[in-house]
Z-matrix of the N, CA and C atoms (Angstrom, degrees):
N
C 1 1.450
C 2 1.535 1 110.94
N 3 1.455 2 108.81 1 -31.73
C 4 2.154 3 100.87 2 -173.38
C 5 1.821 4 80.46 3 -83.59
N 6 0.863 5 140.77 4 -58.82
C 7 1.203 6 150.71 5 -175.57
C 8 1.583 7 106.25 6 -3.45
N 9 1.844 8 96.95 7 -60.89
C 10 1.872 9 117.10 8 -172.24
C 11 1.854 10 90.45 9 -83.73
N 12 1.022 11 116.77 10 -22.90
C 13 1.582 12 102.44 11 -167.57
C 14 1.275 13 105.42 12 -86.19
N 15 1.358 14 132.37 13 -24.25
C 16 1.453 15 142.04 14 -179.13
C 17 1.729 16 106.99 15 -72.10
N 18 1.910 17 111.79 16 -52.48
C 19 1.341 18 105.04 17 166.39
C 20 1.468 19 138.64 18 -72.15
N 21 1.559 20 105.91 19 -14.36
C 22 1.525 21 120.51 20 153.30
C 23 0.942 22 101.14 21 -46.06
N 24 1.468 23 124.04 22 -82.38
C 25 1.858 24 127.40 23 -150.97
C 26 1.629 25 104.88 24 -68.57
N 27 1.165 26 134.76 25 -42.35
C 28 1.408 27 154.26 26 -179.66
C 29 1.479 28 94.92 27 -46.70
N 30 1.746 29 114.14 28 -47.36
C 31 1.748 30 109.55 29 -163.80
C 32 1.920 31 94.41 30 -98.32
N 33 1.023 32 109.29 31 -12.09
C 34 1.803 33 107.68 32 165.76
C 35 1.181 34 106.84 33 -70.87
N 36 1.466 35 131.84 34 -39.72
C 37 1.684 36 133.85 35 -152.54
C 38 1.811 37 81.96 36 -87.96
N 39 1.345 38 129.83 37 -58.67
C 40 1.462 39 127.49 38 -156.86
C 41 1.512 40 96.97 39 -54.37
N 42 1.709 41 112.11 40 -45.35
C 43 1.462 42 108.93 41 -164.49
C 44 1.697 43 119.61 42 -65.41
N 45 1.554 44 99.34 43 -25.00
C 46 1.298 45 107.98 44 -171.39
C 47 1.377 46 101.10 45 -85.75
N 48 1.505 47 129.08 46 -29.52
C 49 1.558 48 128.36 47 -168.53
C 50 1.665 49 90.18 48 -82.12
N 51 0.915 50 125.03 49 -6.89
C 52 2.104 51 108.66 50 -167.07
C 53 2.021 52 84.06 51 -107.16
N 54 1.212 53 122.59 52 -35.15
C 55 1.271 54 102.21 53 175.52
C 56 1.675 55 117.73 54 -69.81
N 57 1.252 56 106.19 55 -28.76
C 58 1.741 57 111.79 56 171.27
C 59 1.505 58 99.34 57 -48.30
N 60 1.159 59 114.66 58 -48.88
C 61 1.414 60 115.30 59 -155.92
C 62 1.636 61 116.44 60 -73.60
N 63 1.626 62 101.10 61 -45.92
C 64 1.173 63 110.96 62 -168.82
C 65 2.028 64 109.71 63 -91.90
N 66 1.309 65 128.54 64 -12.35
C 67 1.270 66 172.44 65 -162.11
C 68 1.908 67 74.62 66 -39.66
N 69 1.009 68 122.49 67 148.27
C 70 1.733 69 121.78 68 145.86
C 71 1.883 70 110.57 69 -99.08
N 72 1.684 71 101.11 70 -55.38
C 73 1.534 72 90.76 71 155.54
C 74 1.654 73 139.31 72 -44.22
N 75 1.455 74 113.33 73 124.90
C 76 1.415 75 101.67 74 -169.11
C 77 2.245 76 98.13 75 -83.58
N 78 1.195 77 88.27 76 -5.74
C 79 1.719 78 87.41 77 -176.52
C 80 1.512 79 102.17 78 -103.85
N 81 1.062 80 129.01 79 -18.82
C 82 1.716 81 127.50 80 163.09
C 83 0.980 82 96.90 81 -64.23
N 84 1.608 83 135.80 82 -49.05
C 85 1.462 84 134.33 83 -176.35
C 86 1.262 85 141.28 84 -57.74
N 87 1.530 86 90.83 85 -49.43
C 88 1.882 87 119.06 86 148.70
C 89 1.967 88 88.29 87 -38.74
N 90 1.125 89 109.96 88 -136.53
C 91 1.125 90 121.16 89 147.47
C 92 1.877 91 110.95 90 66.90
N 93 1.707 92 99.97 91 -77.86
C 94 1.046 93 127.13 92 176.88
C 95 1.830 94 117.25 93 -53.29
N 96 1.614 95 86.91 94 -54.08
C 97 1.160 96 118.87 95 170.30
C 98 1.773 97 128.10 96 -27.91
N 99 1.329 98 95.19 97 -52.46
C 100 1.676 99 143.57 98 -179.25
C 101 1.447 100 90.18 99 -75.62
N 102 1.045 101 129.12 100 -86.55
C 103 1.135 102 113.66 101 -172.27
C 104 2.016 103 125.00 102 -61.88
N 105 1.046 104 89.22 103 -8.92
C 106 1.841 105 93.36 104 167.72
C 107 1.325 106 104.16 105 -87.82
N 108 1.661 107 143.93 106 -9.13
C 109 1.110 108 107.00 107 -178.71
C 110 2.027 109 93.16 108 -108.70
N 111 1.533 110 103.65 109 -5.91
C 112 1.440 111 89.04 110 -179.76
C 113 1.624 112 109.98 111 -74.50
N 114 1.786 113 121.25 112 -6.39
C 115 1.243 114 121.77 113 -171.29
C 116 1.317 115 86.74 114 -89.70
N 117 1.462 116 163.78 115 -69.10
C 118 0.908 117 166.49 116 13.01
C 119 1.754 118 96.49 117 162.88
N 120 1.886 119 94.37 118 -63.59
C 121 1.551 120 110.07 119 161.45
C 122 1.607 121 133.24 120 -41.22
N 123 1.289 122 88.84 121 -39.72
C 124 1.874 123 124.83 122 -168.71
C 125 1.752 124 100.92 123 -72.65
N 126 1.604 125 107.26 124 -33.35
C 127 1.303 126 102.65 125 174.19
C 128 1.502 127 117.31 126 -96.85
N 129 1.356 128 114.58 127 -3.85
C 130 1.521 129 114.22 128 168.98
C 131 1.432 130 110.54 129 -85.38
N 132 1.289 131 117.31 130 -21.75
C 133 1.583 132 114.98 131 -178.76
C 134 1.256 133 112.09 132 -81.83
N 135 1.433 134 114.28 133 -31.81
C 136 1.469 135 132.23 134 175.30
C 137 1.692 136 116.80 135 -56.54
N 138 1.713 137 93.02 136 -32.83
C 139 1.996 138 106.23 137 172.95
C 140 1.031 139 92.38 138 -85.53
N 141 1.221 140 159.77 139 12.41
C 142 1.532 141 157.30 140 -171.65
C 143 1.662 142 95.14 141 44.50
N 144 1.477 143 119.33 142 62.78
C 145 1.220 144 119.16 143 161.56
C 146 1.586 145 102.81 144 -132.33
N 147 1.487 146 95.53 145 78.31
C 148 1.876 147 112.34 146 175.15
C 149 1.572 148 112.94 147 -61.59
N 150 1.184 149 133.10 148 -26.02
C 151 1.157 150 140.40 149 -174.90
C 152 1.709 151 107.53 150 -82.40
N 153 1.070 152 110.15 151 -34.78
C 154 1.801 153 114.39 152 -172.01
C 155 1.754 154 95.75 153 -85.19
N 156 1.845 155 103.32 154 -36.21
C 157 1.831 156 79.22 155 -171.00
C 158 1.489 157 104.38 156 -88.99
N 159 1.220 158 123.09 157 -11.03
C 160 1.671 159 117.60 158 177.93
C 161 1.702 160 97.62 159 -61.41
N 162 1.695 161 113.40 160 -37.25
C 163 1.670 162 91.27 161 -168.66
C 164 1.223 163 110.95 162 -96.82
N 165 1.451 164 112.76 163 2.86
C 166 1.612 165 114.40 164 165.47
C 167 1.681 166 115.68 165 -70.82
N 168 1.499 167 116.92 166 -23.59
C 169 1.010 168 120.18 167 -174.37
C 170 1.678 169 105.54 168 -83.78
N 171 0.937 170 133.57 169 -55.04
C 172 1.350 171 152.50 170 -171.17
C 173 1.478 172 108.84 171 -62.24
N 174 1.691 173 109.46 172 -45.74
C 175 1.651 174 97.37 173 -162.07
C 176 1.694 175 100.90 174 -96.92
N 177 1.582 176 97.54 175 -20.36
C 178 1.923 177 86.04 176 -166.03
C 179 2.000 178 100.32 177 -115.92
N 180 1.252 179 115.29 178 -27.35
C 181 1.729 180 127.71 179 155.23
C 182 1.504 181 114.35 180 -41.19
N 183 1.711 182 88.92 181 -48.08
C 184 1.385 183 83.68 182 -139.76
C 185 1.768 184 114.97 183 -94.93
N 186 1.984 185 87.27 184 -47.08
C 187 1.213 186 107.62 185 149.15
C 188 1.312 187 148.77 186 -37.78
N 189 1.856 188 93.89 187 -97.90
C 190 1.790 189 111.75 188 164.81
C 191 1.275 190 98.47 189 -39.38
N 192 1.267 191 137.11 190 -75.01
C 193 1.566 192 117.30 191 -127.33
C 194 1.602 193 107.69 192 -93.99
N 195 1.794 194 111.13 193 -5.21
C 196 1.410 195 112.44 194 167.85
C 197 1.838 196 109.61 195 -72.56
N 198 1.556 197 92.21 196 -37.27
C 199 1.765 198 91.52 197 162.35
C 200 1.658 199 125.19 198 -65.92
N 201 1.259 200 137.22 199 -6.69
C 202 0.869 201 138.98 200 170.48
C 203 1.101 202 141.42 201 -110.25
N 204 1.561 203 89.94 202 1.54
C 205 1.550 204 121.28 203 155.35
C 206 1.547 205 123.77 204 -87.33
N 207 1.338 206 120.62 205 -33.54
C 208 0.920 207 142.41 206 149.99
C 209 1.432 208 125.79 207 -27.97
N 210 1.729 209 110.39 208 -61.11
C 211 1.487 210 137.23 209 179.62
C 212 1.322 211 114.22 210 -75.10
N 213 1.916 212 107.49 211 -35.53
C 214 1.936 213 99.23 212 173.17
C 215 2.097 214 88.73 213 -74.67
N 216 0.850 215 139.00 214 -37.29
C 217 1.242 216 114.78 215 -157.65
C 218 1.309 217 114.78 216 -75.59
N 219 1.420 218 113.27 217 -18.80
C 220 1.577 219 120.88 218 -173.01
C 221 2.258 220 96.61 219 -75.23
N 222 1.579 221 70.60 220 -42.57
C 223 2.260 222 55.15 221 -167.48
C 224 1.569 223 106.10 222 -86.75
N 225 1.230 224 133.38 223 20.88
C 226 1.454 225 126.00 224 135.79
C 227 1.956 226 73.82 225 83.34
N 228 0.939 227 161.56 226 161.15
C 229 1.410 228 161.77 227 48.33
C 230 0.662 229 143.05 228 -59.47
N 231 1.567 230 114.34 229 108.98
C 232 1.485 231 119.19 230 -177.35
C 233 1.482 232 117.26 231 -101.35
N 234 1.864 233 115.86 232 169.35
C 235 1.306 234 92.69 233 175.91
C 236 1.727 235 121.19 234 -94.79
N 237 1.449 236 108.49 235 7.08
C 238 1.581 237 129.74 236 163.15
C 239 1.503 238 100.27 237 -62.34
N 240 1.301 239 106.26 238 -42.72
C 241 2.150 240 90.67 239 -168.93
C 242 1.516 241 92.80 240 -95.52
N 243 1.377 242 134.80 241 20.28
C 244 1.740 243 123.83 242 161.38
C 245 1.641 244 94.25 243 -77.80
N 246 1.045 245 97.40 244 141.79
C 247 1.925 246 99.72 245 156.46
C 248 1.269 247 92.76 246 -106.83
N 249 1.260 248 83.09 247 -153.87
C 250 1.916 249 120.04 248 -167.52
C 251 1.374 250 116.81 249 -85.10
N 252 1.020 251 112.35 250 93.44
C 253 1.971 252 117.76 251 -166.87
C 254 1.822 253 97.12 252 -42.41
N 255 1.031 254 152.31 253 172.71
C 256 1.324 255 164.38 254 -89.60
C 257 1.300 256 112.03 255 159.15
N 258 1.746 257 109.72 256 86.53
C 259 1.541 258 117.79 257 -170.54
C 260 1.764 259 118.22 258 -47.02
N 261 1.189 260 107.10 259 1.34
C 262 1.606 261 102.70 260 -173.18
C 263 1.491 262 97.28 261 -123.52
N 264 1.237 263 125.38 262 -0.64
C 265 1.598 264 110.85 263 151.75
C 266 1.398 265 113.93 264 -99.27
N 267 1.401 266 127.88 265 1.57
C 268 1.424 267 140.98 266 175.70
C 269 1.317 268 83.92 267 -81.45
N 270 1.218 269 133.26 268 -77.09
C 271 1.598 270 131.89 269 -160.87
C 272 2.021 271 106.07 270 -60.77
N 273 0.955 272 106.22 271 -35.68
C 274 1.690 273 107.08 272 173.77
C 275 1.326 274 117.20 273 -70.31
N 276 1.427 275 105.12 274 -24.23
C 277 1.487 276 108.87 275 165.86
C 278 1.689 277 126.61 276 -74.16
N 279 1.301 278 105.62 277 -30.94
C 280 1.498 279 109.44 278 174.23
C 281 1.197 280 115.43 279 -84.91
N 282 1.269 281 107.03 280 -15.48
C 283 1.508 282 113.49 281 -175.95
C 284 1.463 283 114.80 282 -71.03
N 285 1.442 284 90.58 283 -55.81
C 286 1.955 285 108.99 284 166.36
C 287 1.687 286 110.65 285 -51.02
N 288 1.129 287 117.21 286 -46.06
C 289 1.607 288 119.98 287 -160.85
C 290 1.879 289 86.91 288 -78.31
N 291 1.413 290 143.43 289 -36.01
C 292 1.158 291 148.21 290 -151.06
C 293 1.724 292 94.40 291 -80.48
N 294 1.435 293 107.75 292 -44.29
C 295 1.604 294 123.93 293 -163.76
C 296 1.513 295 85.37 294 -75.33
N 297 1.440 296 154.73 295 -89.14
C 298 1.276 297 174.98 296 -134.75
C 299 1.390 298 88.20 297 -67.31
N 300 1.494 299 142.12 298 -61.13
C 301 1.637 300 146.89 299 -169.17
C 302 1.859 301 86.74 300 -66.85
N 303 1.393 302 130.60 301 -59.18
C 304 1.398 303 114.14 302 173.36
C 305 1.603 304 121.56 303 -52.39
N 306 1.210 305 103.93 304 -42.30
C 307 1.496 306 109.50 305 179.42
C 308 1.809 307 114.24 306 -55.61
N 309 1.161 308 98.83 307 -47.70
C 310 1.696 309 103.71 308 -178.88
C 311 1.795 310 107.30 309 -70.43
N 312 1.386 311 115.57 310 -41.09
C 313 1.224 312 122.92 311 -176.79
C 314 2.000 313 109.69 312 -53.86
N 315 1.694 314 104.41 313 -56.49
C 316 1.603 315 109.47 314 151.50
C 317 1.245 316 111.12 315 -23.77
N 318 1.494 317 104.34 316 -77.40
C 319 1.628 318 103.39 317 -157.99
C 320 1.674 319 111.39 318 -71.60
N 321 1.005 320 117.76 319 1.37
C 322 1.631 321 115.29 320 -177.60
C 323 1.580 322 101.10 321 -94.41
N 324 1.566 323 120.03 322 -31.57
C 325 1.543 324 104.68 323 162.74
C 326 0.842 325 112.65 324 -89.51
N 327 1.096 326 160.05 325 58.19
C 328 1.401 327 133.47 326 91.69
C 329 1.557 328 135.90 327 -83.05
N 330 1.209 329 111.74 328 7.39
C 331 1.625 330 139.89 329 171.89
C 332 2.343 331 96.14 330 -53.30
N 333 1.243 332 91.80 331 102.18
C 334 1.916 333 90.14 332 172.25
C 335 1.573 334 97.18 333 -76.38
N 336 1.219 335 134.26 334 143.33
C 337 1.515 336 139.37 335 156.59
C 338 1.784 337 110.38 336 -88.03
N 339 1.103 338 111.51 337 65.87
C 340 1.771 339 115.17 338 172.67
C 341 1.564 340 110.94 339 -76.45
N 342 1.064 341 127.63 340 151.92
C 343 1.085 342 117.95 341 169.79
C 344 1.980 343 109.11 342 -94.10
N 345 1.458 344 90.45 343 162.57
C 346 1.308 345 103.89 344 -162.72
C 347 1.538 346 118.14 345 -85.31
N 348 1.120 347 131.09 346 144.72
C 349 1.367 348 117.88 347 174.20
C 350 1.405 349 113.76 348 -101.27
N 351 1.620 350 113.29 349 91.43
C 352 1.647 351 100.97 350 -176.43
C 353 1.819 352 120.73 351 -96.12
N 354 1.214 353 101.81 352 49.65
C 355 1.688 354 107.19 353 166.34
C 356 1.439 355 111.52 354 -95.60
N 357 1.439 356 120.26 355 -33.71
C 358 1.246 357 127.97 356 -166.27
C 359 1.989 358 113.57 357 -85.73
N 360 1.447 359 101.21 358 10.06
C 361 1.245 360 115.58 359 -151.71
C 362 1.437 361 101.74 360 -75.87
N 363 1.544 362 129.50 361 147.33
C 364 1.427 363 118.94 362 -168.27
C 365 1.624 364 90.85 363 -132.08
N 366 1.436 365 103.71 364 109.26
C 367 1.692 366 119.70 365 -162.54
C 368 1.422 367 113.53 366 -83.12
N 369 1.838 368 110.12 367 -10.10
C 370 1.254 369 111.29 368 173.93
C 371 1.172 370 143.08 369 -80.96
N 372 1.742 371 95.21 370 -11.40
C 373 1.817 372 109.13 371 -162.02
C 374 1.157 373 113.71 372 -75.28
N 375 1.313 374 133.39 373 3.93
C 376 1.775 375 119.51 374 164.14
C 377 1.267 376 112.60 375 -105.06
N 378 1.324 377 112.87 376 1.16
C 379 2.019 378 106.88 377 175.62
C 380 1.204 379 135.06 378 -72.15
N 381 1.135 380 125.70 379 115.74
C 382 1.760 381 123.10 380 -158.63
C 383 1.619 382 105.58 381 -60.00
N 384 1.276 383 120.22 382 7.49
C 385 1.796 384 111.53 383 -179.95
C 386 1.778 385 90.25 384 -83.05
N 387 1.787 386 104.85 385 -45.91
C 388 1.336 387 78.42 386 177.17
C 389 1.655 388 131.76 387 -101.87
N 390 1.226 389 113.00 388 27.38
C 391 1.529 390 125.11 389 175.12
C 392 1.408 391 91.79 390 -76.32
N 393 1.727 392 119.98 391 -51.61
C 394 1.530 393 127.72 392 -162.25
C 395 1.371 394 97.15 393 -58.17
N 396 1.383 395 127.14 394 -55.17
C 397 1.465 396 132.26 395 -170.09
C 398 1.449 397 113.17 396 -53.18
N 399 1.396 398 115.17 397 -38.52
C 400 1.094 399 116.55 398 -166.88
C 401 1.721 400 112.34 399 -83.34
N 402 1.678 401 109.84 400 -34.06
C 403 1.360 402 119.75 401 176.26
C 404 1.231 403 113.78 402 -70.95
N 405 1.575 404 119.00 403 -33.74
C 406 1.605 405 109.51 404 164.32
C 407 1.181 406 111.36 405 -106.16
N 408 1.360 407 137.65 406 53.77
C 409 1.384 408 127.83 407 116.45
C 410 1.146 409 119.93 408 -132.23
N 411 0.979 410 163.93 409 -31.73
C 412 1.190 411 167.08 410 174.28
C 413 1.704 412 110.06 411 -78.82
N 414 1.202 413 140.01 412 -36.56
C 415 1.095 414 162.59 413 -165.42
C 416 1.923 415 111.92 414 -112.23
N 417 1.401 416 122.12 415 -16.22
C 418 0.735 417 131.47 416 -173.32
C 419 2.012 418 114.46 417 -31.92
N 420 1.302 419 98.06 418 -59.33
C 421 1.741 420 90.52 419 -167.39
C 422 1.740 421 94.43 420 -91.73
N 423 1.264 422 139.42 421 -17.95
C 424 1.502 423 123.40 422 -169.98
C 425 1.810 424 92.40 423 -78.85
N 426 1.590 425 137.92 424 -8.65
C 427 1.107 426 152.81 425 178.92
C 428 1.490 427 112.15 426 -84.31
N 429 1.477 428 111.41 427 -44.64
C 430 1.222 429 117.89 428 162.47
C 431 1.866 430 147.39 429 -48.20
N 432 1.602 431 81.97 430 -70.78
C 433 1.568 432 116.50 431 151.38
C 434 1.338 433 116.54 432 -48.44
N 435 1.399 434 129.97 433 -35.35
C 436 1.717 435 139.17 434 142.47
C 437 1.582 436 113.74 435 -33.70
N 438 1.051 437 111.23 436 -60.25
C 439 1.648 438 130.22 437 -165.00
C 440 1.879 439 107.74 438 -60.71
N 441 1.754 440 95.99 439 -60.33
C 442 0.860 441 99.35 440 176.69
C 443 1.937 442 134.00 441 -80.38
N 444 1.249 443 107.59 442 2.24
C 445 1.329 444 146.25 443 159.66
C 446 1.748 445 109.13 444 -58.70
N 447 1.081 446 92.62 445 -63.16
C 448 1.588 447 103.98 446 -176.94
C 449 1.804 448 103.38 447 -86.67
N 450 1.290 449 148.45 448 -32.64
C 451 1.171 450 132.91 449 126.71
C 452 1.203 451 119.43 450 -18.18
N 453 1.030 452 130.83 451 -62.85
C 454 1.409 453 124.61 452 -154.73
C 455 2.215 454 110.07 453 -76.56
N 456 1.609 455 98.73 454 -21.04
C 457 0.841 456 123.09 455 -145.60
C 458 1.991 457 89.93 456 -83.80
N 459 1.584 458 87.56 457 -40.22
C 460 1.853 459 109.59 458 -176.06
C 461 1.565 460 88.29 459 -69.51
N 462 0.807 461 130.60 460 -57.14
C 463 1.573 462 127.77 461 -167.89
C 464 1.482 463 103.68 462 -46.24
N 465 1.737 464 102.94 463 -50.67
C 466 1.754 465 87.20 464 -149.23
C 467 1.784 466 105.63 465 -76.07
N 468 1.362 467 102.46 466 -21.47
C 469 1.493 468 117.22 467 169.58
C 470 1.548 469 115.15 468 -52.69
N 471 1.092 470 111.26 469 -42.64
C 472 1.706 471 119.82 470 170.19
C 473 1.060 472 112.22 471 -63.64
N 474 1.083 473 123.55 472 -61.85
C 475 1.770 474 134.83 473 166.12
C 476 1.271 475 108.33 474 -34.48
N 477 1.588 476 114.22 475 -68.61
C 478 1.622 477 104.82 476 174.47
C 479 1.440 478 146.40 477 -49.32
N 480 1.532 479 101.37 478 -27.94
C 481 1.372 480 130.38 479 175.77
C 482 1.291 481 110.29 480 -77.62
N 483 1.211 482 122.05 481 -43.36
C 484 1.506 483 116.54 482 -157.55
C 485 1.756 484 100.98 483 -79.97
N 486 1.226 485 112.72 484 149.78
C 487 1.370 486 130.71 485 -173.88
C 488 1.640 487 101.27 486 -85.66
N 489 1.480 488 121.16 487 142.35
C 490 1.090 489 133.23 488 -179.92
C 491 1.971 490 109.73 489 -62.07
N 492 1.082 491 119.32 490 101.89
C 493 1.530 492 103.09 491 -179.16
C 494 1.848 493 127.77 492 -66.91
């Protein structure tokens, strides 16, 4: 059953990432976009890695792409202010995508197909009860020294910003 639910969401994320791509709207694309990284999430929860898709949702869902929604709306796009795409970045583009399809093709032979041994499998290691356990104890002060890092960091940003009264 996770098996069909993993290639469900897996063939939602491909469908939604090839319309990003191929999209003429740059806000259908946005859009698309958004929904490829909330599928994206759907397959980390599906690995029982709840901790990676909660921050997939939040930092690049929720975040990035609310900022980049933000940025198509600020510059207004029309298809009067597109020009004329530029036959030699059309050709640099296939060229690049031709080099990258060889590049992956390389790296896929050398991929061994072994089969897996899943008895020995330890089903707990992506759950944030034990990420938490592990960050406050073992991890305790390099977690800290983080905190107060990024404090210090809000301060000096305030400091910089603020206008002399």
């Amino acid at each position: 059953m996770e098996q069909i639910i993993f290639f469900i969401i897996s063939a939602f994320a491909l469908a939604s990432a090839a319309y990003f791509v191929f999209s003429k709207n740059p806000l259908y694309s946005i859009l698309s976009l958004i929904i490829t990284m909330f599928s994206i999430a759907g397959l980390y929860i599906v690995l029982n890695a709840q901790f990676l898709g909660v921050v997939q949702i939040i930092v690049y869902a929720g975040a990035i792409m609310v900022l980049f929604l933000y940025i198509l709306m600020m510059l207004n796009l029309n298809k009067e202010d597109e020009g004329k795409k530029n036959v030699y970045l059309k050709f640099a583009g296939v060229i690049s995508g031709g080099l990258l399809f060889i590049g992956i093709l390389g790296a896929l032979k050398g991929i061994h197909t072994e089969a897996v041994d899943t008895t020995n499998i330890d089903y707990s290691v992506g759950l944030t009860k034990n990420l938490g356990r592990l960050l406050f104890n073992e991890y305790v002060l390099p977690f800290e020294l983080a905190s107060i890092l990024i404090i210090a960091g809000i301060v000096g940003a305030v400091l910089i910003g603020k206008k002399d009264l």
